[in-house]
C-alpha positions in Angstrom: -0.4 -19.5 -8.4 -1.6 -19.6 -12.2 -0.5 -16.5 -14.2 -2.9 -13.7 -14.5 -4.0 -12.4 -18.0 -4.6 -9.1 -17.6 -8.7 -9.6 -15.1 -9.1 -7.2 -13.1 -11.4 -6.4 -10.4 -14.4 -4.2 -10.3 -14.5 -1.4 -7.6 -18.1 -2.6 -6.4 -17.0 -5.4 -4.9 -14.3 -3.7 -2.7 -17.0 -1.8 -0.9 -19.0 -4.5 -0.5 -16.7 -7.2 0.6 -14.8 -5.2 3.2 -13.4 -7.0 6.1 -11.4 -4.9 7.9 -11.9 -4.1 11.7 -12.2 -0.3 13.5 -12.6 1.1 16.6 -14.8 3.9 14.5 -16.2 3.0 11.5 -17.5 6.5 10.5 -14.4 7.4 8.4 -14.4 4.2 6.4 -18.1 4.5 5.1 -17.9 1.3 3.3 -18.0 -0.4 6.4 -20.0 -4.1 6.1 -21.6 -5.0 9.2 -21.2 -8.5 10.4 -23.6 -10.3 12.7 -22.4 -11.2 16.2 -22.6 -14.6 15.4 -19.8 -14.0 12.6 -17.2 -12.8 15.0 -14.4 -14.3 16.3 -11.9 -12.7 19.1 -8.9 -10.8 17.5 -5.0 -10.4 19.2 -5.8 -6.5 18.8 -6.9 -5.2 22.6 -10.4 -4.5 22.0 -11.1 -5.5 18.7 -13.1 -8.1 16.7 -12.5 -9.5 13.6 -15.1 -10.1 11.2 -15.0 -13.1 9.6 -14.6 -13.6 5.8 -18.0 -13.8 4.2 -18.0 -16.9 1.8 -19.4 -16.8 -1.8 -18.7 -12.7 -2.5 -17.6 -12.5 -5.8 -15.7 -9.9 -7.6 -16.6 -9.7 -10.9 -15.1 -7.6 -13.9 -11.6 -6.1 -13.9 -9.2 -3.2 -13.2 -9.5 -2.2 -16.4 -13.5 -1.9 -15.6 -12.8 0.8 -13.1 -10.9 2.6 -15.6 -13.8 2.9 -17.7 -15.9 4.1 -15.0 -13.2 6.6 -14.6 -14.0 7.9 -18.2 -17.6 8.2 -17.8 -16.7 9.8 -14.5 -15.1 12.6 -16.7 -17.9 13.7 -17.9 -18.5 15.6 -14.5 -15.8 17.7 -15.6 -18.0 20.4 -15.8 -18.0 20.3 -11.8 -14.2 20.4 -11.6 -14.5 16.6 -10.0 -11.5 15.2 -12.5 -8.9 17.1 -12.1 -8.5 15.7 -8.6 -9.8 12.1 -8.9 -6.9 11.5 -11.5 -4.3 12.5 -8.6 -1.5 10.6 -8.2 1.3 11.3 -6.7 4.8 10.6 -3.7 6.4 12.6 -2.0 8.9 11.6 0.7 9.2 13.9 4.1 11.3 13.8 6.9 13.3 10.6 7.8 13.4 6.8 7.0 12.4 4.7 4.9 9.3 4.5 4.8 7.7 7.7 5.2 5.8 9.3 2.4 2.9 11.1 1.4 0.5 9.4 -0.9 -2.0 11.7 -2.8 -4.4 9.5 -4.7 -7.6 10.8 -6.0 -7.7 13.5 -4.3 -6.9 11.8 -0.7 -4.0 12.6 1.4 -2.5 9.2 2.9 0.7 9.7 5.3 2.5 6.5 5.5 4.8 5.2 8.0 5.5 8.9 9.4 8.7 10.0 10.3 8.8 14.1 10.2 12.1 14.9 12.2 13.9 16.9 9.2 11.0 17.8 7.9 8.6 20.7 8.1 5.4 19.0 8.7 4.3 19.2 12.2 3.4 16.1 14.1 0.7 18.3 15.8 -1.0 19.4 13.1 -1.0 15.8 10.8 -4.8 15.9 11.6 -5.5 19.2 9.8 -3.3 18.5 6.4 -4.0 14.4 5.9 -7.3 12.5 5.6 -5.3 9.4 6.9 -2.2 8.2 8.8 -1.0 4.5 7.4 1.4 2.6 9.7 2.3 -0.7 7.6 4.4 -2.3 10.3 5.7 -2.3 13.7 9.4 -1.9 13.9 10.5 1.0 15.0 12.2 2.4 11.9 8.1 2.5 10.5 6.0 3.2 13.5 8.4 6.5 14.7 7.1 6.9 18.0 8.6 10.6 18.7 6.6 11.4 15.5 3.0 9.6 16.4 3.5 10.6 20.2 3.5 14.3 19.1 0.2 13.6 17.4 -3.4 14.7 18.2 -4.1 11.5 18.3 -7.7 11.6 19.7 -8.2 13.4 16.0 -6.2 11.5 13.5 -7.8 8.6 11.4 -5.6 6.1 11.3 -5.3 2.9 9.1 -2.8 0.5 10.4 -1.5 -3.8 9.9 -2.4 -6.0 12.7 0.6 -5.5 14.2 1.1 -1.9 14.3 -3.0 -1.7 15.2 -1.6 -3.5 18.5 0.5 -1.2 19.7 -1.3 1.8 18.5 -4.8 0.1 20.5 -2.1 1.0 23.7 -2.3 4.9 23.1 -5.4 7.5 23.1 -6.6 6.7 19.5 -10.3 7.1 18.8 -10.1 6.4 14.9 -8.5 3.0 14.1 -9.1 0.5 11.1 -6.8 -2.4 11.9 -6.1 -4.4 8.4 -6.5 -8.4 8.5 -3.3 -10.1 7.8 -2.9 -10.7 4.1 -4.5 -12.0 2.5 -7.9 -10.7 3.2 -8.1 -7.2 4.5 -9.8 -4.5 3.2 -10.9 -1.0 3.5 -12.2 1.5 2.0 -11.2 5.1 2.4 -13.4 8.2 1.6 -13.8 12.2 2.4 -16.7 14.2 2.8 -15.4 16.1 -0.5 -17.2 15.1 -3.4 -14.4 15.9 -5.8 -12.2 13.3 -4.2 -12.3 9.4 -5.0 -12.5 6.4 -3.1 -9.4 4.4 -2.4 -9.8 0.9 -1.8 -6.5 -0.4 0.7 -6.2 -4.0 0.0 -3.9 -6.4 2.4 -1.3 -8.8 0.8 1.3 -11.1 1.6 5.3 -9.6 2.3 8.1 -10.7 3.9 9.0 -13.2 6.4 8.7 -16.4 4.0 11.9 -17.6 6.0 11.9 -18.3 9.7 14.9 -15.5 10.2 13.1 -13.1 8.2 10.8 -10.3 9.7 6.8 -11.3 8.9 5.5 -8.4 7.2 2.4 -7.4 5.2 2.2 -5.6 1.8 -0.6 -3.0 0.8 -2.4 -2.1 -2.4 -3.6 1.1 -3.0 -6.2 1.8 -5.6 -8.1 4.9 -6.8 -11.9 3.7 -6.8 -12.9 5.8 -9.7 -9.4 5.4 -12.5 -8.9 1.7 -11.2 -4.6 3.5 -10.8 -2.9 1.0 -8.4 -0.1 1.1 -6.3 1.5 -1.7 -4.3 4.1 -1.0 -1.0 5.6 -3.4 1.3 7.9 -1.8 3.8 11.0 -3.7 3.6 10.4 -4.2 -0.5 9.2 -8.0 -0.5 5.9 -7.2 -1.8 3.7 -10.3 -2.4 7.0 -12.2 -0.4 10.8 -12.5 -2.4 9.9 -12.0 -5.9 6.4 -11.9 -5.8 6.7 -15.7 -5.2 4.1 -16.0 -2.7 1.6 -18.4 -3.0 -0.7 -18.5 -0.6 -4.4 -18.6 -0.8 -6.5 -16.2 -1.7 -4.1 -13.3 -3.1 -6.4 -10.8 -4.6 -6.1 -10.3 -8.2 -5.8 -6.7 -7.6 -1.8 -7.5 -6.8 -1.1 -8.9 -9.5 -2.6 -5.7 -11.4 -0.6 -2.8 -9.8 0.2 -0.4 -11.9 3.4 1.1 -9.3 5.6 -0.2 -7.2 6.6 1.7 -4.3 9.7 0.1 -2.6 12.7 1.2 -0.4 15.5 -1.2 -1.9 15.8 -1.9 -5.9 17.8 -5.2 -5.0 14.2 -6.4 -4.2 12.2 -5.2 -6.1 13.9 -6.1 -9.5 12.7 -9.6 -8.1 9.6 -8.7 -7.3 8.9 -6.8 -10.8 9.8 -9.8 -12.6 7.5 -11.8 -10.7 4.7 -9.5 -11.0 5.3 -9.4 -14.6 5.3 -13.0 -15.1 2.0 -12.9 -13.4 0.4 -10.5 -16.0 1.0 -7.2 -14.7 2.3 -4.5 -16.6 4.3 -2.4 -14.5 4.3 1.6 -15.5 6.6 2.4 -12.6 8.9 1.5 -9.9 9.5 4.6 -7.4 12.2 3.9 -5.1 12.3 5.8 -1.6 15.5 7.7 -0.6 17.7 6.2 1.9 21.2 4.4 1.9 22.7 1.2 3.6 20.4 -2.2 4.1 17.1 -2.1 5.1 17.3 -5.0 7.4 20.4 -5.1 10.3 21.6 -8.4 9.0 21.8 -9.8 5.3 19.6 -12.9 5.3 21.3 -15.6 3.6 18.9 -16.0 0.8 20.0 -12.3 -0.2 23.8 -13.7 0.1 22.4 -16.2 -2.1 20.9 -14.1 -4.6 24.2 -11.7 -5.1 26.0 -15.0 -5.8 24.1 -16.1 -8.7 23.8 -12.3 -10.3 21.5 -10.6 -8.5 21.8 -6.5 -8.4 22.3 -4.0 -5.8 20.4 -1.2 -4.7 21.7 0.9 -7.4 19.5 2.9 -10.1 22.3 2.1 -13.1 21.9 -1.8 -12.4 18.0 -1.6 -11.9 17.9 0.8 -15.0 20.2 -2.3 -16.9 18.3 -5.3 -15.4 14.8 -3.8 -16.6 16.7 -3.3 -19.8 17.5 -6.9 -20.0 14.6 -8.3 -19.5 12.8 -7.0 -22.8 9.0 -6.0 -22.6 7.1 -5.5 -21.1 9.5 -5.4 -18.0 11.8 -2.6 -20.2 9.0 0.4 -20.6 8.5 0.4 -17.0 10.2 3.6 -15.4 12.4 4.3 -12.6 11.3 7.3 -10.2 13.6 8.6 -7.6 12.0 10.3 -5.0 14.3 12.3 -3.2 14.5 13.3 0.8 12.2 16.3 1.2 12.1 17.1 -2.2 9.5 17.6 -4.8 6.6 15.1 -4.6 6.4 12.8 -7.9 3.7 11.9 -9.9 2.9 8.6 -11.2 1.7 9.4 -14.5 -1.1 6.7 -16.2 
């Protein structure tokens, strides 16, 4: 894929060319309707998936939703900024992959897994605006946890995947993400003081036939352009950001975090999203010890054997180092078990 310089896109067109599918659209306002005509039968039980409309452009840049971020300020007066600017981790309970992601002002929990911790599975409804399940495998989609749920009460964003197994249980509010490329949606509250977060569907892992097929997600705050990539096994955009399949919106190649359970990968997939034009303020690596995956793939034998690193803060820490700018300014945030949640500052 040519190198980006540095476009970014403008937050209009995420709510206009939305095509993700829900069971209720209510809590994704920027819903697009599709004709009939335009549908086409999805794997989810229940579901239809929208077809891609052709010819929606997306003018303008990132860095254009950071400016409308600045005249947004001038609502100060109301109190509105203070929140919009949110952003901020935090991980609870167990796993890898759960987290709570405030952005804006919008309480995301990813990937739950609350045994340890002193959320309450029960009452998930009443202190998040949304429950994100990226993927599937049972070290993600913690059953114990989303049993426990009021499920007929949370609003829940989900892959395809994880959409399908969810689509099995007494869920009324369910946007089910296109495989990425392609999906969208676009997350709101009835608060005015909070933004709008556009989710954004990209390539993972799974490039090799024994590797897992995953997705990976971007995250952006509608109203301070702040973006945030996460892929739940760390191969966001695939091994080193190396993917190269069609379509790839330019919003991945613009994050400004990367949120990742294992620095082995995403040292390679920092580099690659640097070479692609982004400028990387932050990597923020979930707690969590041993490999993510049961079995080393061979191409992360490979990599070891021609000087790759381990998951270990001193080598990330050095191989940023190494690399010279921009790759070096970029930070390294530990977020640690239950602890204190972390904010990404701008």
């Amino acid at each position: 894929m040519a190198p980006h310089t540095g476009r970014r896109c403008s937050a209009v067109c995420i709510v206009v060319a939305l095509t993700a599918l829900w069971t209720n659209s209510a809590f994704c306002p920027g819903h697009m309707e599709v004709p009939s005509s335009d549908r086409v039968p999805s794997p989810t039980r229940g579901f239809q998936l929208p077809r891609p409309r052709l010819g929606l452009k997306r003018p303008g840049s990132l860095e254009s939703w950071r400016l409308v971020g600045q005249v947004s300020r001038a609502a100060e007066d109301k109190g509105f900024a203070g929140m919009k600017n949110i952003l901020r981790v935090q991980a609870v309970g167990s796993g890898r992959g759960s987290f709570i992601l405030e952005m804006g002002g919008i309480r995301i929990l990813v990937n739950p897994n609350l045994q340890g911790s002193d959320l309450k599975p029960e009452n998930v409804h009443e202190e998040f605006d949304y429950v994100f399940l990226s993927s599937e495998e049972p070290e993600f989609f913690h059953r114990p946890t989303v049993d426990k749920m009021k499920l007929t009460k949370v609003k829940f964003v989900t892959s395809q995947k994880a959409g399908q197994e969810l689509a099995k249980m007494m869920v009324r509010n369910l946007a089910v993400l296109q495989n990425g490329p392609g999906g969208q949606c676009y997350l709101q509250k009835k608060d005015k003081a909070a933004a709008a977060v556009g989710v954004l569907s990209a390539p993972g892992s799974g490039s090799f036939p024994w590797e897992k097929q995953e997705q990976g997600f971007i995250f952006v705050n509608l109203e301070t352009g702040a973006a945030v990539a996460y892929e739940a096994f760390g191969q966001f955009l695939s091994k080193g950001a190396s993917s190269n399949k069609p379509d790839i919106p330019e919003e991945a190649y613009q994050v400004d975090f990367l949120i990742t359970p294992n620095l082995a990968e995403a040292a390679g997939v920092a580099a690659g999203l640097t070479q692609k034009g982004a400028k990387l303020r932050g990597v923020l690596r979930l707690p969590g010890e041993g490999p993510i995956q049961e079995e080393e793939s061979p191409m992360a034998a490979l990599d070891k054997a021609f000087g790759g690193i381990d998951d270990d803060p001193d080598q990330f820490r050095n191989f940023l180092k190494d690399q010279g700018p921009p790759l070096s300014d970029t930070r390294l945030l530990m977020a640690e078990p239950n602890g204190a949640a972390v904010d990404l500052e701008l």
